[in-house]
C-alpha positions in Angstrom: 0.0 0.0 0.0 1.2 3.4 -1.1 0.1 4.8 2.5 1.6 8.3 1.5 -0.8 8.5 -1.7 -4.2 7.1 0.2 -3.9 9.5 2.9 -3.7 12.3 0.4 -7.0 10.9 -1.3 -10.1 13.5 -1.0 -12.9 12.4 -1.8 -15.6 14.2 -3.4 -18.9 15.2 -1.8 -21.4 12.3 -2.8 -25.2 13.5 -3.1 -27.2 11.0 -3.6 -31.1 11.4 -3.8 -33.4 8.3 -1.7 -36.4 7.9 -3.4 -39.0 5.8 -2.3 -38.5 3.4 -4.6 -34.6 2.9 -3.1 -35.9 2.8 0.4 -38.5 0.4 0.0 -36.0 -1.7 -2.7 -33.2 -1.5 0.7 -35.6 -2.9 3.1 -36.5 -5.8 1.1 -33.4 -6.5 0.4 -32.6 -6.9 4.1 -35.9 -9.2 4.4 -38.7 -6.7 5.8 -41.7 -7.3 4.5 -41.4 -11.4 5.3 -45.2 -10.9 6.6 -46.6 -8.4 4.5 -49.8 -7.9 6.7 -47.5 -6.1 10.0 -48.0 -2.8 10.0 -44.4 -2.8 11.5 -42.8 -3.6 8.2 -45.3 -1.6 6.2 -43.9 1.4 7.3 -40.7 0.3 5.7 -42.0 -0.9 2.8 -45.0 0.6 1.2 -44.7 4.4 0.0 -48.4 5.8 2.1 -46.2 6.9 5.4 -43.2 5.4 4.5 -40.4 5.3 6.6 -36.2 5.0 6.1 -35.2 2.0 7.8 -32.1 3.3 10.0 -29.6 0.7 8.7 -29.8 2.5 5.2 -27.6 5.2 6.3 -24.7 2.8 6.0 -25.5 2.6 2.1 -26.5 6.1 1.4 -23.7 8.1 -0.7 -21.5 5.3 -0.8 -18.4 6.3 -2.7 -17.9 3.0 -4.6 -14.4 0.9 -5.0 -12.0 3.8 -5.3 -10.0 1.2 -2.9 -9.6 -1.2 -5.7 -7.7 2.1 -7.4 -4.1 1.4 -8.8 -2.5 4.4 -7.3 -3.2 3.1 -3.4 -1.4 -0.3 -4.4 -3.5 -2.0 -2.1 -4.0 -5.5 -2.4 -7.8 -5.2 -2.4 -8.7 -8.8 -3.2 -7.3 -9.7 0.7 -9.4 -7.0 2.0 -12.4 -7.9 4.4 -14.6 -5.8 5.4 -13.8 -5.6 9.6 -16.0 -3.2 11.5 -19.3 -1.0 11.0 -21.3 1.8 13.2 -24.0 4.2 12.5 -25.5 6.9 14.4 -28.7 8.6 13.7 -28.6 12.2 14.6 -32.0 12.7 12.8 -34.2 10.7 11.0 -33.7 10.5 7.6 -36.9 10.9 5.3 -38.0 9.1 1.8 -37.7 11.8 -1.2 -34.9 13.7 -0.1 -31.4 14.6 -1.3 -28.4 13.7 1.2 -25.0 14.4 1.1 -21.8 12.4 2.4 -18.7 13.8 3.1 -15.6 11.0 3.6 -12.6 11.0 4.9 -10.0 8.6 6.3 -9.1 8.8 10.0 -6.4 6.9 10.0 -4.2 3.4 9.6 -2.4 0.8 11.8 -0.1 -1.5 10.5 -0.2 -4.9 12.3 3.5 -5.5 10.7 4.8 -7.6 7.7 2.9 -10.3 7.3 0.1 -9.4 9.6 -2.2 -6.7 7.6 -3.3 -2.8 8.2 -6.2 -1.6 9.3 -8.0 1.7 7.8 -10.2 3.6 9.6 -13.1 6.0 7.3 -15.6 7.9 8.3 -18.7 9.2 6.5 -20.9 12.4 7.7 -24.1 12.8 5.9 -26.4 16.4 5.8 -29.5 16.8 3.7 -28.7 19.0 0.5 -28.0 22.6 1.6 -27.8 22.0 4.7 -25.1 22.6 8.0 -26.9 20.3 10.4 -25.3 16.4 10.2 -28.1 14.1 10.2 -25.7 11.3 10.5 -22.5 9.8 11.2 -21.1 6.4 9.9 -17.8 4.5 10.4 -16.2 1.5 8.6 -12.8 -0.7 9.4 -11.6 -2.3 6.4 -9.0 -5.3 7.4 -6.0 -4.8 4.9 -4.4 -8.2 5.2 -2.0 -8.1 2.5 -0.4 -4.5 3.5 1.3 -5.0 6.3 3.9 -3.5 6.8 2.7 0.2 5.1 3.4 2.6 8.5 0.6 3.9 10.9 -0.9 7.0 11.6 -2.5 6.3 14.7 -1.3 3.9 18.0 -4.2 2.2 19.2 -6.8 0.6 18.1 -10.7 1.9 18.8 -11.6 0.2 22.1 -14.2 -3.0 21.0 -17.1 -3.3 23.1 -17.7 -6.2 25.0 -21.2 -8.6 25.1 -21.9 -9.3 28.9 -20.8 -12.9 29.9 -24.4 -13.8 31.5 -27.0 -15.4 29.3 -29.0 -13.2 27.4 -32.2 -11.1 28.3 -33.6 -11.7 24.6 -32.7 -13.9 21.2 -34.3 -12.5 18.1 -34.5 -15.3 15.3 -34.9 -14.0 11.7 -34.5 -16.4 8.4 -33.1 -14.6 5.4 -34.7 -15.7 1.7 -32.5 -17.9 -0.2 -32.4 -14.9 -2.6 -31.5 -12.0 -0.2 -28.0 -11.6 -1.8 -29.9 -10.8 -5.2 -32.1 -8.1 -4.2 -29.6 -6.7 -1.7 -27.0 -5.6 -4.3 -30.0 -3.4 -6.2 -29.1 -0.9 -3.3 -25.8 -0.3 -4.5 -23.1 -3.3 -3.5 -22.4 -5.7 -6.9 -19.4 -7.6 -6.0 -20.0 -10.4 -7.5 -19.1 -13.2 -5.1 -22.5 -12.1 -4.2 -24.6 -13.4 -6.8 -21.6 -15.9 -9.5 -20.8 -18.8 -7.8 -17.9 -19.4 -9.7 -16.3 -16.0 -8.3 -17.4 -17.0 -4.7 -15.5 -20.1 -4.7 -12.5 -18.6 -6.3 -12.9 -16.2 -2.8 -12.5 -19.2 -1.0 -16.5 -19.5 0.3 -18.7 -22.6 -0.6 -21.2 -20.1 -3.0 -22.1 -17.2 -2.4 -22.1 -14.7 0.4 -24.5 -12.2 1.7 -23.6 -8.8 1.9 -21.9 -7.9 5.2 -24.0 -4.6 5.6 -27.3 -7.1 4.6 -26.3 -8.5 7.8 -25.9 -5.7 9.5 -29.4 -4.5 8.4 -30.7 -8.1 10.1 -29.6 -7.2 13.3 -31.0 -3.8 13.4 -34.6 -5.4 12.6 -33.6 -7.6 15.6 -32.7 -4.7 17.8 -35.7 -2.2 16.3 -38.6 -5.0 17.1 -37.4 -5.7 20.3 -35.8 -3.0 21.7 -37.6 0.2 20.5 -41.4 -1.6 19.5 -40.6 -1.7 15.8 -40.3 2.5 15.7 -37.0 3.7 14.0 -36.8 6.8 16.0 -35.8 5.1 19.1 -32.4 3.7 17.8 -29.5 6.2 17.8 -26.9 4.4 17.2 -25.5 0.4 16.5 -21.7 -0.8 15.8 -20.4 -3.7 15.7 -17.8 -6.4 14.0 -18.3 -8.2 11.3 -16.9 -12.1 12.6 -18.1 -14.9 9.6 -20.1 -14.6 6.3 -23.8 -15.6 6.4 -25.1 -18.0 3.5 -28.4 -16.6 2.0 -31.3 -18.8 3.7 -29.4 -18.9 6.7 -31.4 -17.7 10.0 -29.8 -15.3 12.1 -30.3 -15.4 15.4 -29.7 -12.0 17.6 -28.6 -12.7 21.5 -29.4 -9.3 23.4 -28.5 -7.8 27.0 -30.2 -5.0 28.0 -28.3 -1.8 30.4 -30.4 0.8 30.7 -30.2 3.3 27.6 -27.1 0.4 26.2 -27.7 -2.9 24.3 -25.1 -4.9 23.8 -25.9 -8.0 21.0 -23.9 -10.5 19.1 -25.5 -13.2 16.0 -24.6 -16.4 15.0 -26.4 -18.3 12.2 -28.3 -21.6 13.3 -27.9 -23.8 10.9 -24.1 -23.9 11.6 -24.0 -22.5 15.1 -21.3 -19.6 13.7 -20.9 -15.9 15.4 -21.3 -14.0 12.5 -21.6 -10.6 14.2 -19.8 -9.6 17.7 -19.3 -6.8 19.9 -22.1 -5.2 18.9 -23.2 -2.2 21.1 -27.0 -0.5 19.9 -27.7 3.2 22.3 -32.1 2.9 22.3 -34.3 4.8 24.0 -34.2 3.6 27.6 -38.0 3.1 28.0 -39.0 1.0 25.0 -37.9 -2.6 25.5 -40.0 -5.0 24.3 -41.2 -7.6 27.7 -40.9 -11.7 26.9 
């Protein structure tokens, strides 16, 4: 990695305009709408009061592979995607314009042998305005650019999952086609949808997106933290720990502390963590009772 050249990188400001179409398009892809009678996933999916789903700020102005560019010299094929967080300063609203601003924040080398880790960062406003209506952060693992320099000494502290069993599991199947309609919001690697490519990747066909993932745990923590209503989640992170198969069921382990929920998921059908550390801020009042 040419750490000298990606630092310099600026990227452009990214508008990008969310129709209702793209909103409803994103939560399908991320499986709402799997009983199309609830009134708690109509409001994500059918345009008379529609709603954003939160977990759609991660994919809003998304600036693309400029990564795979051959200036960085990053070897992007050993990249993995590490680390993820959101925060919702506002709500974001069908039929508007937003606009992301990235930067990167910094890089750690592990040492020859052992990877880099780069640190971005994305603020989003609505067009013309001051007022940030959302903040989003992604690790990308570099494994083969060790050895590149830092910039910064320590890792981001990773948050813990309490050690006693968990106040709540969330179980929720994703369609053997989620992988399909997920890359229509924006994400077409293709070891998503050729299984040629996947294997080539080294994964038995292929993947689901890492952000869909992502988006099925925040249905887990919306429904049963904050009664199904978006406003009442402010922020989620977490790390991304194995790929989930489309058709898999994810199932969402969740320990309530006051205003914090802390959460990890594994997939059942092979009894794998997929997501860890995973830390959700909710309003402290709405938890849904077993």
């Amino acid at each position: 990695m040419n750490l000298e050249r990606l630092l310099a990188k600026r990227f452009p400001l990214i508008a990008h305009h969310i129709s209702p179409r793209d909103c409803i398009l994103y939560s399908l892809g991320i499986g709402v709408g799997a009983t199309p009678d609830d009134r708690d996933h109509l409001q994500f999916t059918y345009e008379d009061g529609l709603k954003v789903f939160p977990s759609m700020v991660n994919v809003i102005s998304h600036p693309g592979a400029w990564i795979k560019e051959p200036e960085f010299e990053v070897d992007w094929v050993k990249l993995l995607h590490g680390e993820q967080s959101f925060a919702i300063h506002r709500p974001l609203e069908p039929g508007k314009t937003y606009v992301g601003s990235y930067r990167i924040t910094g890089v750690i080398d592990k040492g020859v042998g052992k990877g880099a880790m780069l640190y971005l960062e994305k603020e989003l406003r609505e067009k013309d305005q001051a007022e940030i209506v959302g903040t989003v952060t992604s690790t990308y693992v570099l494994r083969g650019d060790g050895g590149c320099g830092s910039t910064i000494a320590n890792t981001p502290p990773i948050h813990s999952v309490p050690e006693r069993p968990a106040d709540f599991e969330c179980a929720i199947a994703t369609l053997p086609q989620a992988a399909l309609i997920y890359r229509l919001s924006g994400d077409y690697n293709p070891i998503h949808a050729d299984p040629e490519l996947a294997k080539k990747a080294g994964f038995d066909r292929p993947i689901l997106h890492g952000l869909c993932s992502f988006g099925v745990a925040t249905r887990a923590i919306l429904q049963t933290c904050c009664d199904s209503r978006p406003e009442r989640l402010r922020t989620m992170q977490l790390r991304f720990s194995a790929p989930v198969y489309p058709g898999e069921t994810v199932i969402t382990e969740i320990w309530r502390d006051g205003r914090i929920v802390s959460f990890r998921s594994r997939v059942a059908e092979r009894d794998v963590v997929v997501l860890n550390n995973g830390r959700a801020e909710v309003e402290a009042a709405y938890f849904h009772q077993p």
